[in-house]
mmCIF file of the N, C-alpha and C atoms, coordinates in Angstrom:
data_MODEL
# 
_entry.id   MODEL 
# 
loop_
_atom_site.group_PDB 
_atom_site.id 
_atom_site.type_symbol 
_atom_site.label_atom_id 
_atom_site.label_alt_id 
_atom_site.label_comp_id 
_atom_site.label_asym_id 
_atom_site.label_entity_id 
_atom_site.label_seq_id 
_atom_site.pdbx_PDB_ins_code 
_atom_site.Cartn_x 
_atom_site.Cartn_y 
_atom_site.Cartn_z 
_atom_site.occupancy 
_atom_site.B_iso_or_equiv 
_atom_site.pdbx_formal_charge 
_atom_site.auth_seq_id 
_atom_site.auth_comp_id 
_atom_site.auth_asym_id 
_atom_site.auth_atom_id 
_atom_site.pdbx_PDB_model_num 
ATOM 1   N N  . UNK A 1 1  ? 121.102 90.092  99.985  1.00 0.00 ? 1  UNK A N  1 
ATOM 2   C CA . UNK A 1 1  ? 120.379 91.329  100.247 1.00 0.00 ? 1  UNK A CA 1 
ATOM 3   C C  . UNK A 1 1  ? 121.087 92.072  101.376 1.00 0.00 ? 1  UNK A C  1 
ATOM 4   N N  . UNK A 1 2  ? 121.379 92.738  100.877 1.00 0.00 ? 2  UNK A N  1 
ATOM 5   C CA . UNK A 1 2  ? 121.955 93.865  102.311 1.00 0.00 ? 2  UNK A CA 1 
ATOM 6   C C  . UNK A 1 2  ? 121.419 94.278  103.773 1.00 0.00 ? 2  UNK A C  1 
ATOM 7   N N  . UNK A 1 3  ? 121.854 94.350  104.538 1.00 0.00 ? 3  UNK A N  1 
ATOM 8   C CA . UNK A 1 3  ? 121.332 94.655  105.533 1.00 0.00 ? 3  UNK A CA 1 
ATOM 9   C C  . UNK A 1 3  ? 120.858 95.800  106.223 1.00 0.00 ? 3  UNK A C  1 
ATOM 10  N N  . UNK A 1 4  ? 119.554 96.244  106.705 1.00 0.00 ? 4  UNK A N  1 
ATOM 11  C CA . UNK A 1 4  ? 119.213 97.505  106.910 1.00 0.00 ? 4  UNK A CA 1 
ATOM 12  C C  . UNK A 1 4  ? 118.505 97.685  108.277 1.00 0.00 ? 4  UNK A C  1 
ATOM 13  N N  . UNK A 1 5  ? 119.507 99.050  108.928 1.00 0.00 ? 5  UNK A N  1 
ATOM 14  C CA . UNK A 1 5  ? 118.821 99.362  110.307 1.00 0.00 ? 5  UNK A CA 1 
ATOM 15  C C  . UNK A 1 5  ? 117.547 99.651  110.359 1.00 0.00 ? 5  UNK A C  1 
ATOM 16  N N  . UNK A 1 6  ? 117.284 99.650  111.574 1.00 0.00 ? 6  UNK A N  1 
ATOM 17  C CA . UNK A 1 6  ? 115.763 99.548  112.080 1.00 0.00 ? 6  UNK A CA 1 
ATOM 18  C C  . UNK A 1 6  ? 115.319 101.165 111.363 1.00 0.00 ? 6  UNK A C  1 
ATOM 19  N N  . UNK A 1 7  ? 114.579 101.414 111.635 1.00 0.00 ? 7  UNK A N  1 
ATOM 20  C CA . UNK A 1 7  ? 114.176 103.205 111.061 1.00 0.00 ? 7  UNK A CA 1 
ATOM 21  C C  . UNK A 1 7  ? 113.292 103.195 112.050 1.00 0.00 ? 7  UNK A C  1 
ATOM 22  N N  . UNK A 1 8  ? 113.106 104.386 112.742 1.00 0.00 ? 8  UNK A N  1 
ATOM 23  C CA . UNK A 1 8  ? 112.397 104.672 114.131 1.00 0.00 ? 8  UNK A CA 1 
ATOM 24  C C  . UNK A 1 8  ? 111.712 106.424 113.321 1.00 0.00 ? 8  UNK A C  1 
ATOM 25  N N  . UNK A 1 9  ? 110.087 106.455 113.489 1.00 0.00 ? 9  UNK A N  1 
ATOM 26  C CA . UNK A 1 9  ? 109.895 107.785 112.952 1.00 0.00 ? 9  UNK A CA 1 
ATOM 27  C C  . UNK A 1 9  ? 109.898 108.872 114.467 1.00 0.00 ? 9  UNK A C  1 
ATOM 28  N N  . UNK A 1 10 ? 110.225 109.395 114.099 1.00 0.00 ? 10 UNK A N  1 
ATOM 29  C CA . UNK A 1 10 ? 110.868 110.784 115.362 1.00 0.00 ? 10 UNK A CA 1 
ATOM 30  C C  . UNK A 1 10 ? 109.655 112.026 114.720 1.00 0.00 ? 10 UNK A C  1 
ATOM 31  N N  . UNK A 1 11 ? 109.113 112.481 115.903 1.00 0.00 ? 11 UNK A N  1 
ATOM 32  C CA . UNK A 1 11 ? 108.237 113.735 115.650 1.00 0.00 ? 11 UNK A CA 1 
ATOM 33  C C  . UNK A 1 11 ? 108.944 114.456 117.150 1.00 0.00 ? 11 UNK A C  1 
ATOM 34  N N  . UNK A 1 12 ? 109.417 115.815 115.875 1.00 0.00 ? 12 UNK A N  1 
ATOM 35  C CA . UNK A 1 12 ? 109.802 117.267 117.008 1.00 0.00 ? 12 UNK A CA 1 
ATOM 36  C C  . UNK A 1 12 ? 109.142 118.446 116.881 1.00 0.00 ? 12 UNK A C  1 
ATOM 37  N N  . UNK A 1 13 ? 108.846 118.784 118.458 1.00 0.00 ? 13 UNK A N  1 
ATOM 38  C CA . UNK A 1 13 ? 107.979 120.103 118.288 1.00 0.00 ? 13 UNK A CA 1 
ATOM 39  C C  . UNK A 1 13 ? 108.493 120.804 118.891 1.00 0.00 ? 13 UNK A C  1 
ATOM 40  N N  . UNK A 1 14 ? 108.963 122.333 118.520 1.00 0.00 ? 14 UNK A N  1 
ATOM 41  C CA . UNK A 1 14 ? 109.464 123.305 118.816 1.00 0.00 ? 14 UNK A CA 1 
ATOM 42  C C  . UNK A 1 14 ? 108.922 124.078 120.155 1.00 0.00 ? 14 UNK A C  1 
ATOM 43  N N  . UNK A 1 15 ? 109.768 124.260 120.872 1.00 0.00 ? 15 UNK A N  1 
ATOM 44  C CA . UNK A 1 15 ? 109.234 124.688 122.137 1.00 0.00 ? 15 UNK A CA 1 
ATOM 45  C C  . UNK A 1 15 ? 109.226 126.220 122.259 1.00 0.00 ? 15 UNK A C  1 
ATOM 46  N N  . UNK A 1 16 ? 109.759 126.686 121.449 1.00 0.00 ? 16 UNK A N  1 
ATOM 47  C CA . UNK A 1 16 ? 109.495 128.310 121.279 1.00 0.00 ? 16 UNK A CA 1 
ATOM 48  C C  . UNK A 1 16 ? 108.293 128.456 120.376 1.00 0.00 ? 16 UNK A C  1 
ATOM 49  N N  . UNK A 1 17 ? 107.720 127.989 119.119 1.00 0.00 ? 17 UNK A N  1 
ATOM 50  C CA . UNK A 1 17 ? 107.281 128.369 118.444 1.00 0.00 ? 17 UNK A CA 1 
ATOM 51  C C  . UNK A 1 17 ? 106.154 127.208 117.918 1.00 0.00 ? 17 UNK A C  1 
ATOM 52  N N  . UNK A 1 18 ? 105.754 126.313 118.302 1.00 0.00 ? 18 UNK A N  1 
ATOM 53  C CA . UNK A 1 18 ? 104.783 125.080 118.074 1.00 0.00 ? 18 UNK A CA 1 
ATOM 54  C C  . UNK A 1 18 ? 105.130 124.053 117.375 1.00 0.00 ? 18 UNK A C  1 
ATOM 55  N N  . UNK A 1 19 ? 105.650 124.899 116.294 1.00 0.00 ? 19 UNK A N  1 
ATOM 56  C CA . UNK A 1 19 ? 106.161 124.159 114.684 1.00 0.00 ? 19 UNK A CA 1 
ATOM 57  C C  . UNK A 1 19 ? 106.235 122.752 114.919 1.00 0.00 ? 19 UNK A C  1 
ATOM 58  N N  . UNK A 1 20 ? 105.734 121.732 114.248 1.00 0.00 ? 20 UNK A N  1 
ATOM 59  C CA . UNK A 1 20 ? 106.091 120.239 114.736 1.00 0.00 ? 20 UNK A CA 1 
ATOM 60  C C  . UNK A 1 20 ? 106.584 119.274 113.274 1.00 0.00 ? 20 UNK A C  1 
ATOM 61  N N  . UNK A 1 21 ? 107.982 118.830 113.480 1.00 0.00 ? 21 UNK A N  1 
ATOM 62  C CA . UNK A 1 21 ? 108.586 118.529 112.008 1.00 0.00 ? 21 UNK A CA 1 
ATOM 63  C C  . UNK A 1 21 ? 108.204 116.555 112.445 1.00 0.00 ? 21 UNK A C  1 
ATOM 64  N N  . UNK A 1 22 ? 107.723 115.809 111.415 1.00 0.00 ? 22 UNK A N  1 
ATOM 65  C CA . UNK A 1 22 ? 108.054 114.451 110.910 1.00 0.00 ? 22 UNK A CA 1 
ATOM 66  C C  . UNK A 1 22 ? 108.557 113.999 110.296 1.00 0.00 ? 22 UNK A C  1 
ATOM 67  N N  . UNK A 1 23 ? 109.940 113.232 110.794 1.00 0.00 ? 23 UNK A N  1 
ATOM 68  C CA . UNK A 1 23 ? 111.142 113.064 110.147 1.00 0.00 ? 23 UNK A CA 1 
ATOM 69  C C  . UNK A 1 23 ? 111.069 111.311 110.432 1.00 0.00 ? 23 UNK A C  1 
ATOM 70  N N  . UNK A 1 24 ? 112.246 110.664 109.868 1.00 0.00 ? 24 UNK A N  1 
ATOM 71  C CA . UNK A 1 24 ? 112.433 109.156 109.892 1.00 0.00 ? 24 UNK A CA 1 
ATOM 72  C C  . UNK A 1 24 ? 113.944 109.135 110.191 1.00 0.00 ? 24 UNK A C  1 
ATOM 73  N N  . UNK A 1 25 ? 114.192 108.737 111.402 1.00 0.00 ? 25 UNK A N  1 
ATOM 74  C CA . UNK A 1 25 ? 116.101 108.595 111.669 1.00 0.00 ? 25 UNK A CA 1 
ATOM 75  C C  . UNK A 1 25 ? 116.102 107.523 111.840 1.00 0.00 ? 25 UNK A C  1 
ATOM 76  N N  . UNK A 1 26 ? 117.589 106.910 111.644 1.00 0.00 ? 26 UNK A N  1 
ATOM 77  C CA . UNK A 1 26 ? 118.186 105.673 111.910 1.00 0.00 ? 26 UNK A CA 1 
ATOM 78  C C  . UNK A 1 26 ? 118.875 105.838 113.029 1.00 0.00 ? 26 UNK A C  1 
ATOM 79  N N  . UNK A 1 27 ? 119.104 104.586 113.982 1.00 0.00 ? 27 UNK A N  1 
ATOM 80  C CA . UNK A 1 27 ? 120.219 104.588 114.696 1.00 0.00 ? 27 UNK A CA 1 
ATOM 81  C C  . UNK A 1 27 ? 121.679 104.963 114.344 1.00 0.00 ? 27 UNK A C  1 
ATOM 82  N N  . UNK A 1 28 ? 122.309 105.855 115.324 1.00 0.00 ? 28 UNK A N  1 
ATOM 83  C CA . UNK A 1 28 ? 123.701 105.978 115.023 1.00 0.00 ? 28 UNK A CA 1 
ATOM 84  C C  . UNK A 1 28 ? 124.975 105.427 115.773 1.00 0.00 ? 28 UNK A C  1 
ATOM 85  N N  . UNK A 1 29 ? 126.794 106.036 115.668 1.00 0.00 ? 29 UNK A N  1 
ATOM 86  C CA . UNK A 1 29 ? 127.074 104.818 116.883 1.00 0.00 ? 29 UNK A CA 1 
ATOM 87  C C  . UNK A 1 29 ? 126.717 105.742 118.012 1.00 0.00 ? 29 UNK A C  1 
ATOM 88  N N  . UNK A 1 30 ? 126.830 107.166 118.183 1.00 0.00 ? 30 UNK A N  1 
ATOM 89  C CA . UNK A 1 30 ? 126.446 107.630 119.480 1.00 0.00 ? 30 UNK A CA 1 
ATOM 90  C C  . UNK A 1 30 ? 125.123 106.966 120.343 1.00 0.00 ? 30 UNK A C  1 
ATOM 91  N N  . UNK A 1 31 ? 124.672 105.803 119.839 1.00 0.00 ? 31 UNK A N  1 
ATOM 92  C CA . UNK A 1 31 ? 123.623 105.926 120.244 1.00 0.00 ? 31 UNK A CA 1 
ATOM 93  C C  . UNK A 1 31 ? 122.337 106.977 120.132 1.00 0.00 ? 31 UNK A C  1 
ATOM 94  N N  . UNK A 1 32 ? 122.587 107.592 119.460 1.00 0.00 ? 32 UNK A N  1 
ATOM 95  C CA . UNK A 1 32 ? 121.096 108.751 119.115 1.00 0.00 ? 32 UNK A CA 1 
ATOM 96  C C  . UNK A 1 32 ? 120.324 108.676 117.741 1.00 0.00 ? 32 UNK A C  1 
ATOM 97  N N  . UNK A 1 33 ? 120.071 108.894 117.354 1.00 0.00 ? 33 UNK A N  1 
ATOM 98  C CA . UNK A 1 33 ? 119.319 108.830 115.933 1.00 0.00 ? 33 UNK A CA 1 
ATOM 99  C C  . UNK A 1 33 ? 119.578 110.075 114.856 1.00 0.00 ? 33 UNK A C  1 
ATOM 100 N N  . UNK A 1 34 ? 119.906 109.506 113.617 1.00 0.00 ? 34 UNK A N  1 
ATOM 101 C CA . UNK A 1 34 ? 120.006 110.570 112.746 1.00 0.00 ? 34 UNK A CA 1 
ATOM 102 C C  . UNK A 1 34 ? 118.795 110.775 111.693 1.00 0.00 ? 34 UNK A C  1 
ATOM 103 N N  . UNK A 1 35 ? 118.442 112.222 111.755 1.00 0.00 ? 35 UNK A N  1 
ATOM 104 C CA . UNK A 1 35 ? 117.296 112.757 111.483 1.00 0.00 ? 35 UNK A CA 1 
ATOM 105 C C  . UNK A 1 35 ? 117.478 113.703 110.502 1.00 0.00 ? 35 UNK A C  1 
ATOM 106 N N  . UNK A 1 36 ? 118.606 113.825 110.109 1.00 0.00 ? 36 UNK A N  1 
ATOM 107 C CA . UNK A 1 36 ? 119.323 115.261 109.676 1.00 0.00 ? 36 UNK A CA 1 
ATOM 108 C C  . UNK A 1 36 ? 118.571 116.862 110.114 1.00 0.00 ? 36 UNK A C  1 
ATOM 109 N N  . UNK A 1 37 ? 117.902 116.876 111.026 1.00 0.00 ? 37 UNK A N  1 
ATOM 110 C CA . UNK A 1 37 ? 117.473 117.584 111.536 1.00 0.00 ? 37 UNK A CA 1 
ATOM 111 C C  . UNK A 1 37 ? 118.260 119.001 112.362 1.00 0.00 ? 37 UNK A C  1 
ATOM 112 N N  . UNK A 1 38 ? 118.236 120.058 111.864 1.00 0.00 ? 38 UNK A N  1 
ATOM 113 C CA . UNK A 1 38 ? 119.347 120.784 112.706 1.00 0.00 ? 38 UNK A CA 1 
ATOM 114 C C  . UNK A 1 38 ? 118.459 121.861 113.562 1.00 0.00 ? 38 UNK A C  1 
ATOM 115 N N  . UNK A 1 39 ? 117.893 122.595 112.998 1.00 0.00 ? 39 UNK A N  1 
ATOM 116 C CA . UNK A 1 39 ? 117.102 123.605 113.663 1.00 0.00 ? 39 UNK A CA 1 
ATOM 117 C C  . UNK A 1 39 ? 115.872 124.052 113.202 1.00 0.00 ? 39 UNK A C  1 
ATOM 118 N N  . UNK A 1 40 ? 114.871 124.708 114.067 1.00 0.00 ? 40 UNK A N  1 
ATOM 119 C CA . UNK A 1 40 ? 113.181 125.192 113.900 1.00 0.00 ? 40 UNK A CA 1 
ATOM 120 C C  . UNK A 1 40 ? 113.638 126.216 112.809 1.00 0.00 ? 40 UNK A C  1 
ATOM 121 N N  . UNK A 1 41 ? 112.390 126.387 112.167 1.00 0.00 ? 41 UNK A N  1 
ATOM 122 C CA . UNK A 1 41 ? 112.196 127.234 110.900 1.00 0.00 ? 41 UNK A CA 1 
ATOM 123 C C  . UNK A 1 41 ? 112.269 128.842 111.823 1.00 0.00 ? 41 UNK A C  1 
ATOM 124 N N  . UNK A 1 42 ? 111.789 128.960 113.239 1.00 0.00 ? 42 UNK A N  1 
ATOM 125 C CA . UNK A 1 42 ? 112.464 130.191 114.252 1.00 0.00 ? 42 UNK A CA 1 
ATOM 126 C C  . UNK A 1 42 ? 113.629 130.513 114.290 1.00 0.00 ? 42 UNK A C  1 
ATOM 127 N N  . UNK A 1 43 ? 114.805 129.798 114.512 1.00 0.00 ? 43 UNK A N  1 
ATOM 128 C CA . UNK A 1 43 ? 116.137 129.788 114.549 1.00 0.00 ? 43 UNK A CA 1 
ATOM 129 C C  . UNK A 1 43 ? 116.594 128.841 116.213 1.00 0.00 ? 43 UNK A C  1 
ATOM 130 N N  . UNK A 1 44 ? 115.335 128.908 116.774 1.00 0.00 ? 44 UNK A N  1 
ATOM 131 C CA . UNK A 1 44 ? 115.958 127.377 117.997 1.00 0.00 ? 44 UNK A CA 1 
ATOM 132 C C  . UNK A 1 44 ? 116.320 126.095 117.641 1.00 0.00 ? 44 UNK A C  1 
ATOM 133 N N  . UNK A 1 45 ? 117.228 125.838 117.949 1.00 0.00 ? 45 UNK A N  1 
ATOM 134 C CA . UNK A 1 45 ? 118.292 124.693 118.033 1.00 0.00 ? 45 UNK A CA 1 
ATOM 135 C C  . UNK A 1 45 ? 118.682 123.812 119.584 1.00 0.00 ? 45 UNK A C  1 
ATOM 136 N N  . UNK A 1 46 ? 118.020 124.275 120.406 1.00 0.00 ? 46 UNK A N  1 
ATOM 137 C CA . UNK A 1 46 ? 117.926 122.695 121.570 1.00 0.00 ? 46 UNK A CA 1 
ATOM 138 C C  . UNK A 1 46 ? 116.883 122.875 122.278 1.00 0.00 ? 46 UNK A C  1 
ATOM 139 N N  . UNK A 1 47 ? 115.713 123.616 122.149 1.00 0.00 ? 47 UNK A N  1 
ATOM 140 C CA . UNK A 1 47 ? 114.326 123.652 123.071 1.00 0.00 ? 47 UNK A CA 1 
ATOM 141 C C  . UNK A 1 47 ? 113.125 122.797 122.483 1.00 0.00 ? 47 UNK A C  1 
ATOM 142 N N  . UNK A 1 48 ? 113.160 121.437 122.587 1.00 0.00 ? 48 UNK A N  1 
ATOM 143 C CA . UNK A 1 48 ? 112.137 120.577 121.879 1.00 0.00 ? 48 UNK A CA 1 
ATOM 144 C C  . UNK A 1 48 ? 111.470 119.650 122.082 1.00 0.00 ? 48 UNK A C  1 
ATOM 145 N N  . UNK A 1 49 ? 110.878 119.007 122.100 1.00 0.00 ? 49 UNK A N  1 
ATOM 146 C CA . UNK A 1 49 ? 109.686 117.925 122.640 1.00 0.00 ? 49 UNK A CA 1 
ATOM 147 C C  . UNK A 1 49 ? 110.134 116.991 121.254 1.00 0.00 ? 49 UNK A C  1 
ATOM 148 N N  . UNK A 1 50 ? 110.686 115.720 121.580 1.00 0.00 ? 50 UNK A N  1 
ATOM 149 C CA . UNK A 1 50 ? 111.185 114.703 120.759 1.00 0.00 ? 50 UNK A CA 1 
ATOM 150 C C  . UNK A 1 50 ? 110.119 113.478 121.513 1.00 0.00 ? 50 UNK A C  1 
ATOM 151 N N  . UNK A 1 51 ? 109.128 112.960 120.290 1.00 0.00 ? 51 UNK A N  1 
ATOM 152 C CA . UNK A 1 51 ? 108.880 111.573 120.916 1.00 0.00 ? 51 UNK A CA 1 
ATOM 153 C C  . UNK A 1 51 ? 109.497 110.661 119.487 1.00 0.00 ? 51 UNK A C  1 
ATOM 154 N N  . UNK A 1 52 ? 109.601 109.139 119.340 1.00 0.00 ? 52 UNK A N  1 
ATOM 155 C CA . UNK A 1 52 ? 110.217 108.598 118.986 1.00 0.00 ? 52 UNK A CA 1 
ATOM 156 C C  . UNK A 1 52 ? 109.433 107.384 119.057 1.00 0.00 ? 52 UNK A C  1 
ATOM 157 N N  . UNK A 1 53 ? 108.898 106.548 117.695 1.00 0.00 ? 53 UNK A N  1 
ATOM 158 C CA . UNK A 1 53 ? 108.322 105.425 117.854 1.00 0.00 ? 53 UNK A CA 1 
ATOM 159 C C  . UNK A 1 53 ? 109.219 104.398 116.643 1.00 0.00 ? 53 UNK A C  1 
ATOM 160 N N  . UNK A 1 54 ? 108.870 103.240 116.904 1.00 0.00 ? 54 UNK A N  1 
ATOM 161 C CA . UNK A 1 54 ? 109.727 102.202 115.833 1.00 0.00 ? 54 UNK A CA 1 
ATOM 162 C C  . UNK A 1 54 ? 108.309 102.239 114.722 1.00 0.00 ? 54 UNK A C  1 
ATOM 163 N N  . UNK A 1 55 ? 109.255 101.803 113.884 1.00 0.00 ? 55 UNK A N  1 
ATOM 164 C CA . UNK A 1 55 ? 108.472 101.724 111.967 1.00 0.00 ? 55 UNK A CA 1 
ATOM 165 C C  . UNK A 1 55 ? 108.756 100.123 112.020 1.00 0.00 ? 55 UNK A C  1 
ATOM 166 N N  . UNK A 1 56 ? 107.623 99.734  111.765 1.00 0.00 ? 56 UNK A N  1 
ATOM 167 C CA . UNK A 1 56 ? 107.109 98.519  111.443 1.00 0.00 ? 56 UNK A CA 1 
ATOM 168 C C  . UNK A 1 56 ? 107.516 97.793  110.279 1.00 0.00 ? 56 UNK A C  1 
# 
């Protein structure tokens, strides 16, 4: 059976505009998590409230 990273669910809320996206990222090697997440449905791209919990 193959082996599979942890999955951590990530909730971001837009700090210009409320909007709050629930996404599921994996660890990456930068150390950060990939979310494929790029930008608010506004057009902001680094003003955000990231919390981050592990999936069971």
């Amino acid at each position: 059976m193959p082996e599979t990273k942890q999955r951590f669910k990530v909730i971001i809320r837009c700090q210009e505009c409320g909007e709050k996206y629930i996404l599921r990222g994996r660890p990456n090697e930068e150390g950060g998590l990939d979310t494929g997440f790029k930008r608010c449905v506004c057009g902001n791209e680094t003003k955000f409230d990231i919390d981050v919990t592990e999936e069971g």
